[in-house]
C-alpha positions as CSV (number, residue, x, y, z in Angstrom):
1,X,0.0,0.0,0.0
2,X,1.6,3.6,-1.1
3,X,1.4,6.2,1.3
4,X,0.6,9.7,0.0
5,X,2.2,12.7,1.8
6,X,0.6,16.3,1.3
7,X,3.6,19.1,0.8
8,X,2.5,22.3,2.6
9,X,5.3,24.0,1.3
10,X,4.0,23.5,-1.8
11,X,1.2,26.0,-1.1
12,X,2.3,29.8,-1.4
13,X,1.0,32.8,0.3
14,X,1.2,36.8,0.0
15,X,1.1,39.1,2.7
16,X,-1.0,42.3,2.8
17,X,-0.2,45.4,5.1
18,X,-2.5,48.7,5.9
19,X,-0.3,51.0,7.0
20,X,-3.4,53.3,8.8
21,X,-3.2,55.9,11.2
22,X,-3.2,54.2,14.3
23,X,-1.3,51.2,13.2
24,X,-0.8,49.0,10.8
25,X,-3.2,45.9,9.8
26,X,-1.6,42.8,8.1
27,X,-3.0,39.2,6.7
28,X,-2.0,36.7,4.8
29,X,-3.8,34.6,2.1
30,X,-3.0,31.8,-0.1
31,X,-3.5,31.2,-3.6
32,X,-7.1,30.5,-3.3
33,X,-7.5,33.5,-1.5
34,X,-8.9,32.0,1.6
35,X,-7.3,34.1,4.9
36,X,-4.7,32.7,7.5
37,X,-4.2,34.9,9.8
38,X,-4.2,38.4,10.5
39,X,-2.3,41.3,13.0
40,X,-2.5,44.6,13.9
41,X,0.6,46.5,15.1
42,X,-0.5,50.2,16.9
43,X,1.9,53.0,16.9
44,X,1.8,56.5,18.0
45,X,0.5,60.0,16.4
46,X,2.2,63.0,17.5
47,X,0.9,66.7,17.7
48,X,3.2,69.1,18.2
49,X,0.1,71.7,18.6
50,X,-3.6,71.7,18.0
51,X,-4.1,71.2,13.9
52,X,-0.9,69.3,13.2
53,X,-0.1,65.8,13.5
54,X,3.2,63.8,12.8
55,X,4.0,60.4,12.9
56,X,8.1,58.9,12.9
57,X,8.1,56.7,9.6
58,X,10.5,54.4,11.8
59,X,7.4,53.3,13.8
60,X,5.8,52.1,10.6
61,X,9.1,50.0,9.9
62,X,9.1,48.3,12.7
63,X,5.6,47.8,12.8
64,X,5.9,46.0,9.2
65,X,8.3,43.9,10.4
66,X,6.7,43.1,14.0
67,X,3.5,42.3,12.1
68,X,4.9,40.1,9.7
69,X,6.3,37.9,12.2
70,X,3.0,38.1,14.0
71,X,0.7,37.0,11.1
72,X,3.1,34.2,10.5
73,X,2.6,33.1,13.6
74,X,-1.0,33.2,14.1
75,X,-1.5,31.6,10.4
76,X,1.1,28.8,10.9
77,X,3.1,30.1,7.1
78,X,5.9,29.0,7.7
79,X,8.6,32.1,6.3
80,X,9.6,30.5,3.0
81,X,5.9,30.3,1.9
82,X,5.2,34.0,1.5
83,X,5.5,35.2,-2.4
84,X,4.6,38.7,-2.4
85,X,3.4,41.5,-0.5
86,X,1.1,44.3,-1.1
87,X,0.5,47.8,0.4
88,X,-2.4,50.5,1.5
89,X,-1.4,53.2,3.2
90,X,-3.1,56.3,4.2
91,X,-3.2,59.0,2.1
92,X,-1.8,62.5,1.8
93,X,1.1,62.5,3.9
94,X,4.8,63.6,3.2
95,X,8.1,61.8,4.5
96,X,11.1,63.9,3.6
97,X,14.2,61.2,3.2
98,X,17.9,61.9,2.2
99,X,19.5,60.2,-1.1
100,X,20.4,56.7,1.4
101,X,16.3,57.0,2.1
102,X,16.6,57.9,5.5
103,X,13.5,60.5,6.8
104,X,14.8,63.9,7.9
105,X,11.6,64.0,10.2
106,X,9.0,63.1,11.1
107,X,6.2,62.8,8.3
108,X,3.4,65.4,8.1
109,X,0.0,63.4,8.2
110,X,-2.9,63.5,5.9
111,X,-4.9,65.1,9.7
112,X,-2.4,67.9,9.8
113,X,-3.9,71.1,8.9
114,X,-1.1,73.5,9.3
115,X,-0.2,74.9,5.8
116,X,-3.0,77.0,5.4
117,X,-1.2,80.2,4.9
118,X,0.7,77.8,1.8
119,X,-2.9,77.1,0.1
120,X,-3.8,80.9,0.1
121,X,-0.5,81.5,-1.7
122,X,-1.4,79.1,-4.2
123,X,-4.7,80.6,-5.1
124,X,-2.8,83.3,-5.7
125,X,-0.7,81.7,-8.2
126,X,-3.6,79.7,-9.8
127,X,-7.4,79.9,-9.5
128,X,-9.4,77.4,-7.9
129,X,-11.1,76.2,-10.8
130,X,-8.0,75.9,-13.0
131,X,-6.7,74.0,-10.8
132,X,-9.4,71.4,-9.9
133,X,-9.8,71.2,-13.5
134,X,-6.3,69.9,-14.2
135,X,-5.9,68.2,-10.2
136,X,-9.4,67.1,-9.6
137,X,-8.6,68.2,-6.4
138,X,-9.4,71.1,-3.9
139,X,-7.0,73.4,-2.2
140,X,-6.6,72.4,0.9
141,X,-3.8,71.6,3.8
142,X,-4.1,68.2,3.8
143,X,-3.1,67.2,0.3
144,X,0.9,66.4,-0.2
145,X,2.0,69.7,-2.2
146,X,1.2,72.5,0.2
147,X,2.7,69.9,2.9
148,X,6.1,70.7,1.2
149,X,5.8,74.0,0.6
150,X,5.3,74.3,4.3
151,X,8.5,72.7,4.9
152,X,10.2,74.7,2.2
153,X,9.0,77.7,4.6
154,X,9.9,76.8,7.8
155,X,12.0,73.6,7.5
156,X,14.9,74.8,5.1
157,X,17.7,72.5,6.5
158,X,15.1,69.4,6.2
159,X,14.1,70.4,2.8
160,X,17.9,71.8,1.2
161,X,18.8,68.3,2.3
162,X,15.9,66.5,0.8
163,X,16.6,64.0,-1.9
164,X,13.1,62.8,-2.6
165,X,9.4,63.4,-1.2
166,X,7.7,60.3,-0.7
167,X,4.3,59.5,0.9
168,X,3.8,57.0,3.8
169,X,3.1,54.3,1.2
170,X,6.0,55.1,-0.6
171,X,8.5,55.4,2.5
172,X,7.0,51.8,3.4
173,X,7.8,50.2,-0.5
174,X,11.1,51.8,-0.5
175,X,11.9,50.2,3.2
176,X,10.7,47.1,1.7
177,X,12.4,46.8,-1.2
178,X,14.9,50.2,-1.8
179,X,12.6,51.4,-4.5
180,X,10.6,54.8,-3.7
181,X,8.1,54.5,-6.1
182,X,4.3,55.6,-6.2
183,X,1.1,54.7,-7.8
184,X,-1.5,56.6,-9.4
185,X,-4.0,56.5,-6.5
186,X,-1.2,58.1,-4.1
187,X,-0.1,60.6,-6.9
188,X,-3.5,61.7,-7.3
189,X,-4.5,63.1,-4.0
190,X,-1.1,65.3,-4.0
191,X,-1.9,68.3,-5.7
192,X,1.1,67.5,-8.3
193,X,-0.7,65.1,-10.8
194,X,-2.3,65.8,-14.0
195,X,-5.5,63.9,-13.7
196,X,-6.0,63.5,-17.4
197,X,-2.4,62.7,-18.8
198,X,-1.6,60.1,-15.7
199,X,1.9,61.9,-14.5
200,X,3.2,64.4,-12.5
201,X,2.4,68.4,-14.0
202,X,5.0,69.8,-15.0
203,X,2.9,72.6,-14.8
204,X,2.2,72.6,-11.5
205,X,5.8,72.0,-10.6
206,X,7.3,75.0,-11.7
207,X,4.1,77.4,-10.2
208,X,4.5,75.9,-7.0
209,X,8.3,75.2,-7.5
210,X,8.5,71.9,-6.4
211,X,11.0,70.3,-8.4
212,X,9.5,67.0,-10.2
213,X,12.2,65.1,-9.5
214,X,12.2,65.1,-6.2
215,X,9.0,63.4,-6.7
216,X,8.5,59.3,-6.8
217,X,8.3,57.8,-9.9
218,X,4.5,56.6,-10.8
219,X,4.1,53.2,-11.2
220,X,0.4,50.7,-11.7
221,X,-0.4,49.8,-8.5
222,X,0.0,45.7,-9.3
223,X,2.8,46.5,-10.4
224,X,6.4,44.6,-9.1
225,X,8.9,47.4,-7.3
226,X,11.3,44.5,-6.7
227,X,12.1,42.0,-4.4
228,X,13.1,42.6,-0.1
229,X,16.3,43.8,0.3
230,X,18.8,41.5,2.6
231,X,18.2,43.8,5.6
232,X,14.2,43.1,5.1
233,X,14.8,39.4,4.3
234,X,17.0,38.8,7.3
235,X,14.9,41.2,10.2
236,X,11.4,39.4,8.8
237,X,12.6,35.9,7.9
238,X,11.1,36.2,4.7
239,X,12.8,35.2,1.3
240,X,14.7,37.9,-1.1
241,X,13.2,36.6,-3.2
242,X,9.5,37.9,-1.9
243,X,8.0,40.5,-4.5
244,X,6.6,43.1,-3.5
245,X,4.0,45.1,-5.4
246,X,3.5,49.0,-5.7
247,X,-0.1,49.1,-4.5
248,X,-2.1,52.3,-3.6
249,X,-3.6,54.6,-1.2
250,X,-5.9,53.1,1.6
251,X,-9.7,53.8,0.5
252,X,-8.5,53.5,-3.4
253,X,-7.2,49.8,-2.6
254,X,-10.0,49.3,0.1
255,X,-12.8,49.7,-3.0
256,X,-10.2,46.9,-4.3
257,X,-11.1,44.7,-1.4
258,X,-14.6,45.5,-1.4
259,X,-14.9,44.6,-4.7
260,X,-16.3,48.2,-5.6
261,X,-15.3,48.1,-9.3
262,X,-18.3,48.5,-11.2
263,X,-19.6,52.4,-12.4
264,X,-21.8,54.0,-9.9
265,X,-20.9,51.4,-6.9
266,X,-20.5,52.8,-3.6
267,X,-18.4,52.8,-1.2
268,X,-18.6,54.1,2.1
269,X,-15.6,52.8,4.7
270,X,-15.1,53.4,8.3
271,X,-12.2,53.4,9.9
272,X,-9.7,55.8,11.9
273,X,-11.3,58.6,9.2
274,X,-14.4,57.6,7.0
275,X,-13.6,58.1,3.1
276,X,-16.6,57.5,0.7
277,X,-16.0,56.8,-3.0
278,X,-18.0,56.5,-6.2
279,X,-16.6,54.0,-8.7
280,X,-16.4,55.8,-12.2
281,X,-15.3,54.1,-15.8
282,X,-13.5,57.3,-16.1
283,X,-12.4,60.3,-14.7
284,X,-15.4,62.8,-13.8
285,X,-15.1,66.4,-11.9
286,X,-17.9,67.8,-9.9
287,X,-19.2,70.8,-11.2
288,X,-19.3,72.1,-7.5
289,X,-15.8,71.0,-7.3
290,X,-16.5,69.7,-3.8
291,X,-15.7,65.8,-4.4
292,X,-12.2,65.1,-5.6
293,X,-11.9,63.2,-8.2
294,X,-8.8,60.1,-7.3
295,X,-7.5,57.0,-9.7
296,X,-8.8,53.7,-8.4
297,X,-6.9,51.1,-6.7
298,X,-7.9,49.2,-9.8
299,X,-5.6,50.9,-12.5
300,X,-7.5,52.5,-15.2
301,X,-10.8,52.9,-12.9
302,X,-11.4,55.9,-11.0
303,X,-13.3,57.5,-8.0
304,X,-15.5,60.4,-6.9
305,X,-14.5,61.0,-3.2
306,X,-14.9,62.8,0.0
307,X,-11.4,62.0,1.0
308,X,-12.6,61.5,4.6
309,X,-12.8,63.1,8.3
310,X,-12.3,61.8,11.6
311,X,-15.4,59.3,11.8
312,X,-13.9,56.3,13.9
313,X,-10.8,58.1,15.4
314,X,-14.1,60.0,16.7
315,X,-15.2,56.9,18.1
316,X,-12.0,55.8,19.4
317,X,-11.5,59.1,21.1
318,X,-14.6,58.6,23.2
319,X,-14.0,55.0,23.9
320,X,-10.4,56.1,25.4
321,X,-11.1,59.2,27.4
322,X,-14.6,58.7,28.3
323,X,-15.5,55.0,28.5
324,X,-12.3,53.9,30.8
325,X,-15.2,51.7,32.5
326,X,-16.5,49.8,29.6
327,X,-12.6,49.4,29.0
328,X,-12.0,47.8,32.0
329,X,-15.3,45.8,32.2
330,X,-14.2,44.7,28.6
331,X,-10.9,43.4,29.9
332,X,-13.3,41.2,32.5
333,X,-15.3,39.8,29.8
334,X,-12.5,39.1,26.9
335,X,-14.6,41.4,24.4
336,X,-13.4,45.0,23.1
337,X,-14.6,47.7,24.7
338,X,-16.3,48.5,21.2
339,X,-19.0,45.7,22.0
340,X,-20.0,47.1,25.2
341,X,-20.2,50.4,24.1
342,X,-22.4,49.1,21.1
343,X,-24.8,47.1,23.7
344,X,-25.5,50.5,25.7
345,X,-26.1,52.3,22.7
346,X,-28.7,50.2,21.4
347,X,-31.0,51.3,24.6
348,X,-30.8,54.8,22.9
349,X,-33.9,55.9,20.5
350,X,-32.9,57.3,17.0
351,X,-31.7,60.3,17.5
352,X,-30.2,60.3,20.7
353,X,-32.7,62.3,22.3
354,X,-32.4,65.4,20.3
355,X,-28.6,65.3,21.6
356,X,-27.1,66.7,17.9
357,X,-23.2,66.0,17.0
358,X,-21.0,68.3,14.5
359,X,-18.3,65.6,13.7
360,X,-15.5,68.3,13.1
361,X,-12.6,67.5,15.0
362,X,-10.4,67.4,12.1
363,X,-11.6,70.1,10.1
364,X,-14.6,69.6,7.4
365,X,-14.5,68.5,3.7
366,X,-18.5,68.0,3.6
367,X,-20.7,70.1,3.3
368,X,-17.6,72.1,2.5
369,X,-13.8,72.6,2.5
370,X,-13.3,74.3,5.5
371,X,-10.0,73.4,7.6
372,X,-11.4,75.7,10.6
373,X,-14.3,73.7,11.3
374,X,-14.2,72.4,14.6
375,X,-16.5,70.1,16.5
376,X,-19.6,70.7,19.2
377,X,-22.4,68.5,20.7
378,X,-26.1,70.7,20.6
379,X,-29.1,70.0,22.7
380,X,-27.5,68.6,25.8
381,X,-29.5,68.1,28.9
382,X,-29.5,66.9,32.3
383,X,-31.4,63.5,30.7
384,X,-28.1,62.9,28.2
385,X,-26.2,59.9,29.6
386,X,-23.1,58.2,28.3
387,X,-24.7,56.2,25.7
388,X,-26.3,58.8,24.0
389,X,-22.9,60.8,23.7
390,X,-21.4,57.5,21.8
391,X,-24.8,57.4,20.3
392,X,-24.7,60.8,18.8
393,X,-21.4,60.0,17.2
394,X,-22.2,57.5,14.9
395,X,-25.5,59.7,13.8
396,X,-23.0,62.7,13.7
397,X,-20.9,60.8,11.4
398,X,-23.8,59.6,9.5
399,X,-25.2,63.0,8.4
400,X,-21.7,63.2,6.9
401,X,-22.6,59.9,4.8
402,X,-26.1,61.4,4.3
403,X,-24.4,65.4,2.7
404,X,-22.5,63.2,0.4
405,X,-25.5,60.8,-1.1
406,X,-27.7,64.2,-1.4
407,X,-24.6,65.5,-3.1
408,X,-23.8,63.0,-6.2
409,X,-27.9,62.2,-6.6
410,X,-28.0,66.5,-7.1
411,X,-25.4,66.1,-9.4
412,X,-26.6,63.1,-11.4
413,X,-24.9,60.2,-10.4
414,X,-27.0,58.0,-7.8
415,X,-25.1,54.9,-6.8
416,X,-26.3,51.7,-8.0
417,X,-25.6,49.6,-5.0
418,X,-24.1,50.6,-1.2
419,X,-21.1,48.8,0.0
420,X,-20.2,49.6,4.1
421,X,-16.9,48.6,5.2
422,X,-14.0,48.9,7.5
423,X,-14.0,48.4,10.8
424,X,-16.9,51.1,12.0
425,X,-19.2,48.8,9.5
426,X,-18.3,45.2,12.2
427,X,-21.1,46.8,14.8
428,X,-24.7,46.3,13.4
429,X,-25.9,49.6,15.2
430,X,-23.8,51.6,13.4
431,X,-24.7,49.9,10.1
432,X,-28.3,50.5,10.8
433,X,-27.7,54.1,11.9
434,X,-26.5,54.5,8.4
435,X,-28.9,52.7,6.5
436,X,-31.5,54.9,8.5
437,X,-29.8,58.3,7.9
438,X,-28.9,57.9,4.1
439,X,-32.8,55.8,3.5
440,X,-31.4,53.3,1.6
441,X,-30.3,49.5,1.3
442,X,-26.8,48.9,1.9
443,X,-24.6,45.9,2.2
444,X,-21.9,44.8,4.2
445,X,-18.7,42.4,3.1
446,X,-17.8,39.4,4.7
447,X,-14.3,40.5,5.6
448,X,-14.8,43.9,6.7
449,X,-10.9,45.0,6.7
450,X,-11.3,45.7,3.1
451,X,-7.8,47.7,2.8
452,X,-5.9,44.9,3.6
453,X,-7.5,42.7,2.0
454,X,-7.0,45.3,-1.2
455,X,-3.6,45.2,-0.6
456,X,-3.7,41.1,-0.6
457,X,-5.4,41.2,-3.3
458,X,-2.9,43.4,-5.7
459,X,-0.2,41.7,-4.5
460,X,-1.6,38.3,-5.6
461,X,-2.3,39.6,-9.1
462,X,1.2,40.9,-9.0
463,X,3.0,37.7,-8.5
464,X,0.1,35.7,-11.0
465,X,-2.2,34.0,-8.8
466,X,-5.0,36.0,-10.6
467,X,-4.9,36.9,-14.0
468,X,-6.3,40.4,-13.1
469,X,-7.9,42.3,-10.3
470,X,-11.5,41.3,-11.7
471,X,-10.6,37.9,-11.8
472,X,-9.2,37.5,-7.7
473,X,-12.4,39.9,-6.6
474,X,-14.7,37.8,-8.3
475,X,-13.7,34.7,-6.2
476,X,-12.9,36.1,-2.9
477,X,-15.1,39.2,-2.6
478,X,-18.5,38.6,-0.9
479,X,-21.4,39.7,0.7
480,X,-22.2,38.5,4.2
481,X,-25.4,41.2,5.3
482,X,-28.0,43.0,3.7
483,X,-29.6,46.2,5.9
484,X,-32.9,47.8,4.9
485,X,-33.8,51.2,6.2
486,X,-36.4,51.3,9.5
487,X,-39.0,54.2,8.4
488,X,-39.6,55.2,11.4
489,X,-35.6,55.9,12.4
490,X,-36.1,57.5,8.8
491,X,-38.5,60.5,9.6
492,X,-36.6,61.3,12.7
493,X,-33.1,61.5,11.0
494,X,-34.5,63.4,8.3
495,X,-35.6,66.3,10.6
496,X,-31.9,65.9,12.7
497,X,-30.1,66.2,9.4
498,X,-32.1,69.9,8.4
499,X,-30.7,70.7,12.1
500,X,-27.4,69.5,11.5
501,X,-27.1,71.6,8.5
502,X,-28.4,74.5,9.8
503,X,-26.2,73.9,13.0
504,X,-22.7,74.2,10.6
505,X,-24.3,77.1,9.2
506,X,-24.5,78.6,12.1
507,X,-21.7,77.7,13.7
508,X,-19.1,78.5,11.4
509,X,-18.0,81.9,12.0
510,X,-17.5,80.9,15.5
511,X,-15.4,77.9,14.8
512,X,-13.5,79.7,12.8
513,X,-12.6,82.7,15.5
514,X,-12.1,79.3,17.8
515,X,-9.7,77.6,15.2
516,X,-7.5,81.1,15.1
517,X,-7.2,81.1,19.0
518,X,-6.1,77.5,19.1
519,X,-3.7,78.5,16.6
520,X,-2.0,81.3,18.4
């Protein structure tokens, strides 16, 4: 009788990484693309003062190589399995780095609002429209370009000793692999790119004197950098041989993962901020010029997006200096703090009790641009607990959902289908406060980090376990819930969203006066 022995080895994996804002998400799947294993490294934000916030690249580093050892572990891979790796990252960022590729600073996150007096200037060089027109972008402090100018103003050793500007995706593939390249969905949020010819603008270069070559070279997303270099290999255990692929900014490769590909689908994903995307066949501008207009994770697709507030990192927030009992309790019962949180809100009637939340702790980019936006809870009385506090943030967040949906259906272009993600969308209460506020269907994905997944997923076309990005969506994309809007929760968010409208209205001059004195 022969004996037949199964070779393990023989099966071969790829490892995808998130690098997010408060730390970095990492799982690896095999050639079917069924999951084995996941990690989640945290690192710190730093703010120097109110508006800015930094993060030190090294953290991300060692958190890539901390997590890869982590998700080998809790998937059994053994090291000489993994193929490939693919990256998300957030968005908007800048890491300075010297001609060996070491960072001169700390990078300037996508949050940080501080070169506003830099996006004033460059209305002054260009109109807005112009420039939306060749960007598909807004003005505004967060984006890459005025990020640089900012350290061209007040950083001039850092930026005389600059040898290339990457952002944090870019700092990450170049640790990886030695290569600083980009993609088009990271180019395209940076106020640099030409959104119809597909490169950097030369243009745009020379107004704002940023010299293009101290830009990353653009590259498709699935596209092979190289392989690890021996440092990589021998800190992670992995093989040299491991390709890695470019891959893309977080919520462009998250509609990857949430197999938002086809025109019109929807995306809306929650996680540290909450960015909401349109799937387009090809690159679209709002007349408004509100939404931005970003290349897909999916090369040669795009998106219409609201780049994204705070909407978890709200959530977060709350849980950490305001629910230090559920915390603890949580650490009783082995479940996140989250859960509990979630089981207290659900005694809380739509609407919190009239207790109204202005989600602007981070600035606004819905219903407008406006940097100086701040934050405020309305209505408050001596019947408000807790729960309707945490309650009051996911509806807060929700009229954010809700301005953009009333936004693309004025302009033409209601979505065809409703995809919630991240992990904001894991809580049903929250999906349901959605589903209530926006008065639609909406549906949920069975793996609901869909950013690393994304990431998994280009890096498995990359190294040819799928023949495209259609082809690995199609068989490990799905759908695990469907939610249908209560019309009851309806009628009373529709009356708190005319509130919370007229609330920003007429709040905004004194944010703004508030913004300046937190600046001083």
């Amino acid at each position: 009788m022969s004996v037949k022995f199964v070779n393990f080895l023989a099966t071969e994996f790829v490892i995808g990484m998130d690098l997010g804002t408060t730390g970095m998400k990492l799982t690896a799947i095999d050639e079917q693309g069924i999951q084995h294993g996941s990690a989640f490294i945290a690192y710190p934000m730093v703010q120097p003062k109110m508006a800015w916030a930094e993060q030190n690249p090294k953290d991300w580093t060692t958190a890539a190589i901390d997590g890869i050892h982590e998700v080998l572990a809790r998937s059994n891979v053994h090291n000489q399995q993994v193929v490939g790796i693919g990256i998300a990252s957030q968005i908007d960022g800048v890491v300075t780095v010297d001609k060996d590729g070491n960072p001169l600073g700390n990078a300037i996150i996508w949050m940080d609002r501080r070169a506003k007096q830099e996006c004033g200037k460059i209305r002054s060089m260009i109109d807005d429209e112009s420039f939306y027109s060749l960007t598909g972008l807004s003005i505004d402090p967060s984006h890459m370009a005025p990020k640089i100018m900012w350290i061209r103003e007040n950083l001039q050793n850092q930026y005389r000793a600059a040898d290339r500007f990457l952002l944090p995706g870019n700092y990450l593939l170049f640790f990886l692999t030695g290569q600083g390249f980009t993609d088009h969905s990271n180019a395209s949020c940076s106020m640099l790119y030409d959104l119809k010819q597909g490169e950097w603008s030369k243009r745009l270069c020379e107004i704002l004197e940023i010299p293009a070559e101290l830009l990353p070279e653009i590259h498709d997303s699935t596209s092979i950098a190289g392989t690890l270099t021996p440092k990589v290999a021998e800190m992670s255990g992995l093989s040299r041989a491991v390709k890695v692929a470019v891959g893309g900014g977080d919520e462009e490769v998250g509609a990857v993962g949430a197999g938002v590909l086809d025109h019109r689908a929807f995306l809306d994903l929650t996680g540290t901020s909450e960015p909401m995307c349109l799937s387009l066949d090809e690159p679209l501008l709002d007349p408004t010029r509100l939404l931005e207009c970003h290349a897909h994770g999916r090369n040669g697709r795009w998106l219409l997006e609201n780049t994204g507030g705070l909407s978890g990192g709200i959530y977060r927030w709350f849980r950490d200096e305001f629910a230090l009992f559920e915390a603890t309790e949580g650490v009783k019962e082995g479940v996140d703090a989250y859960e509990i949180l979630n089981r207290e809100i659900s005694s809380v009637p739509a609407g919190s009790d009239g207790l109204l939340f202005l989600p602007y702790l981070s600035g606004a980019i819905l219903p407008e641009w406006n940097p100086d936006a701040r934050g405020a809870f309305l209505g408050i009385t001596l019947g408000h607990k807790r729960q309707h506090f945490a309650r009051s943030i996911m509806e807060g967040t929700a009229y954010v959902l809700k301005d953009y949906v009333e936004h693309i259906s004025g302009i033409g272009l209601a979505p065809t289908r409703t995809v919630l993600a991240g992990g904001g969308a894991r809580g049903k209460i929250w999906r349901q406060i959605k589903t209530d506020v926006i008065g639609m269907r909406t549906v949920s994905c069975r793996n609901q980090e869909v950013t690393v997944l994304g990431a998994s997923i280009l890096a498995a076309v990359g190294v040819g376990f799928y023949k495209s990005v259609e082809d690995a969506v199609s068989k490990i994309v799905s759908i695990a819930d469907e939610t249908d809007p209560a019309p009851e929760s309806m009628q009373v968010y529709s009356k708190l969203y005319r509130l919370y409208r007229e609330a920003y209205d007429d709040l905004k001059t004194t944010s703004g006066k508030i913004a300046s004195f937190q600046e001083t």
